[in-house]
Each structure stands twice: as structure tokens, then as C-alpha cells.
N, C-alpha and C positions, 0 to 999 in steps of 0.2 A: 297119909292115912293107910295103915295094914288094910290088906285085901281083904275085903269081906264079900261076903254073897250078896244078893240085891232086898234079900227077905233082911240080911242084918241091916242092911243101910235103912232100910222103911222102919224099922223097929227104934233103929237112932233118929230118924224123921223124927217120928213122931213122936218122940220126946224134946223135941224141938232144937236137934242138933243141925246147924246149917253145913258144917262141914260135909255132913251126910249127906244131904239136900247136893248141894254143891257136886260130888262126885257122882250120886245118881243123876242127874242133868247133863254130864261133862260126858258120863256111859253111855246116855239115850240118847244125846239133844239132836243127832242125823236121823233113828229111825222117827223120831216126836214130828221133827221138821217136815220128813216124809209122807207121815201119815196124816199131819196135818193140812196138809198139801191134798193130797189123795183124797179126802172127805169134806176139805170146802167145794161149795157150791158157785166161790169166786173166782169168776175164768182168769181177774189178775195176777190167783197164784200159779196157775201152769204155765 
């Protein structure tokens, strides 16, 4: 997939392009994990 910006990739989201989906997930999925991590309340995650 050409390199696009994160605003182009949510724009192809939501036109319901998964390849788009797919790279934005592939970009984030460490900080997602992180933050998801950081803001449960479940001591199993730390």
C-alpha cells in the first residue's frame, strides 16, 4: 500500500477499506497495546 498519512488511512476506513484498517492497526497496535494496558483497571495486565 503507497504511504499515506493516518488522516488518509481513516478516510479509506471508513469507506470500508480493510487494507486501510489493516495498516493503521500494524502502525499503532504497540502504542494501542500500551495504552490499553496503562488504563485497565485489571492488575492481570501489568
Amino acid at each position: 500500500m503507497q504511504q499515506l498519512f493516518d488522516s488518509g488511512l481513516l478516510g479509506r476506513v471508513a469507506e470500508r477499506d480493510e487494507a486501510a484498517l489493516r495498516e493503521l492497526v500494524e502502525r499503532h497496535s504497540a502504542w494501542l497495546l500500551l495504552e490499553l494496558r496503562r488504563r485497565s483497571s485489571d492488575e492481570d495486565w501489568r
